[in-house]
Backbone as CSV, one residue per row, in Angstrom:
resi,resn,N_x,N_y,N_z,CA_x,CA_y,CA_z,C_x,C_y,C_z
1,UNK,0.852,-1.178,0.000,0.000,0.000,0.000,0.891,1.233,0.000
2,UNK,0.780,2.088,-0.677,1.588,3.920,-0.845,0.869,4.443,-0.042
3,UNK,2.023,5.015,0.709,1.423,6.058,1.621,0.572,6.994,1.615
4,UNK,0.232,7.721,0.049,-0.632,8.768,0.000,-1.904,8.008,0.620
5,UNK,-2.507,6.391,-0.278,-3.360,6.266,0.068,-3.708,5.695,1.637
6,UNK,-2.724,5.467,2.437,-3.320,5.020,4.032,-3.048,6.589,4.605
7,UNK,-2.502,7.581,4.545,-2.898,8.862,4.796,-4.037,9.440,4.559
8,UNK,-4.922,9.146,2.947,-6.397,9.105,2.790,-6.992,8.721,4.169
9,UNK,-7.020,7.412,3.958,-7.532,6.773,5.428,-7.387,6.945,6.368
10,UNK,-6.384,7.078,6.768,-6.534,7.775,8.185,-6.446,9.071,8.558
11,UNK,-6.951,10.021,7.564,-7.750,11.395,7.560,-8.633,10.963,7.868
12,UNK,-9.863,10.123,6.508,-10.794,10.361,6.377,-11.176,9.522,7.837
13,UNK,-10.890,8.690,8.357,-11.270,8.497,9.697,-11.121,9.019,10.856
14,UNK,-10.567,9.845,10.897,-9.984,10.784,11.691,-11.758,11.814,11.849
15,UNK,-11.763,11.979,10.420,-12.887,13.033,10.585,-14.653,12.542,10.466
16,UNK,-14.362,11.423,10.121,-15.321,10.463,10.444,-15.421,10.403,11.877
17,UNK,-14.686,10.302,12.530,-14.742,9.801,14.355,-14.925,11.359,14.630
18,UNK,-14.761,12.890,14.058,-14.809,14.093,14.395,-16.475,14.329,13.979
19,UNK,-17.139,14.000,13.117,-18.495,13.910,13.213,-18.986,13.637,13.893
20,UNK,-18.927,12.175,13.877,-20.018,11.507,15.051,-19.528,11.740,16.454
21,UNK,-18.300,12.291,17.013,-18.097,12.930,18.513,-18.700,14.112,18.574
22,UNK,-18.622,14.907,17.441,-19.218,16.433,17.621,-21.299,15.985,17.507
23,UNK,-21.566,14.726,16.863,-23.158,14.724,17.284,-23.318,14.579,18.819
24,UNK,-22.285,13.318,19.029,-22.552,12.708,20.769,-22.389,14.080,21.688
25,UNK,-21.764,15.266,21.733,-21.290,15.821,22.155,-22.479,16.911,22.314
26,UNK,-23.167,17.111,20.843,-24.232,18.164,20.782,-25.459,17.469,21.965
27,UNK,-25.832,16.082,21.743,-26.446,15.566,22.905,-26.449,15.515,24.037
28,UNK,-24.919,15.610,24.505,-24.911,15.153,25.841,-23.727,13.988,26.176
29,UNK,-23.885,13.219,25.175,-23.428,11.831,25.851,-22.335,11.383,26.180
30,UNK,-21.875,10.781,26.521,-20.068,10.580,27.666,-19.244,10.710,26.876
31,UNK,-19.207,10.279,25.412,-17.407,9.968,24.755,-18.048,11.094,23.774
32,UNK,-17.278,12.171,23.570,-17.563,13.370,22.552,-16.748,13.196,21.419
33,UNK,-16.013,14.334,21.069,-15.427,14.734,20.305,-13.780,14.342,20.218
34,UNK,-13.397,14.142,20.668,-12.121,13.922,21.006,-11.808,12.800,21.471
35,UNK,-12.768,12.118,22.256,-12.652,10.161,22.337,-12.766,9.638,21.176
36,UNK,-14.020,10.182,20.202,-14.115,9.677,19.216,-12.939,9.476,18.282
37,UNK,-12.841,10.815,17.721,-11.674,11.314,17.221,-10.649,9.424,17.219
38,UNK,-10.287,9.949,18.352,-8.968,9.199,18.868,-8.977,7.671,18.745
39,UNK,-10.620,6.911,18.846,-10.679,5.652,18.364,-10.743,5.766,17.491
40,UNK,-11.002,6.089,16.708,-11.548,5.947,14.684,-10.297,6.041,14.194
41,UNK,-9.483,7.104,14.886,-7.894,7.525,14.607,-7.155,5.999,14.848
42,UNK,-7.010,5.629,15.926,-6.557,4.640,16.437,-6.626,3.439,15.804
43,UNK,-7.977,2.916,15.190,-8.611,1.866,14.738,-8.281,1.689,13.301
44,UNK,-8.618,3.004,12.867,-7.685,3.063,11.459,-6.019,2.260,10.941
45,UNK,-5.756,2.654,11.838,-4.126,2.844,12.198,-3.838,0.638,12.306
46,UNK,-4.346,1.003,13.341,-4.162,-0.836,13.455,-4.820,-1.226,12.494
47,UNK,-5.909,-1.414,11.761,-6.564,-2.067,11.054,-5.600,-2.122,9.478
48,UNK,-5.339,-0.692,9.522,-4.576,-0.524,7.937,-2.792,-1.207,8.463
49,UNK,-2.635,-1.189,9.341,-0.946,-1.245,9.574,-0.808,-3.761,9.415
50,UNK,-1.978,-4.218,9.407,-2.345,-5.385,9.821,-2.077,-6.124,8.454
């Protein structure tokens, strides 16, 4: 895999996990913006590095 494209990916998940923390966040609910963030970030990462 070239790096441009697992940099794709782990943007676009990055800001994928920055959506759905900034909804949980507009609600209320425990893991916001920045937990999210950080698993989707995270998950990316291992999943593509595997």
């Amino acid at each position: 895999m070239n790096w441009e494209l697992f940099a794709l990916r782990v943007v676009l998940a990055k800001i994928a996990g920055l959506v759905i923390g900034y909804e949980r966040e507009i609600q209320g609910k425990g893991a916001g913006l920045k937990t999210n963030a950080l698993v989707a970030l995270g998950s990316a990462i291992f999943i593509l590095m595997a």
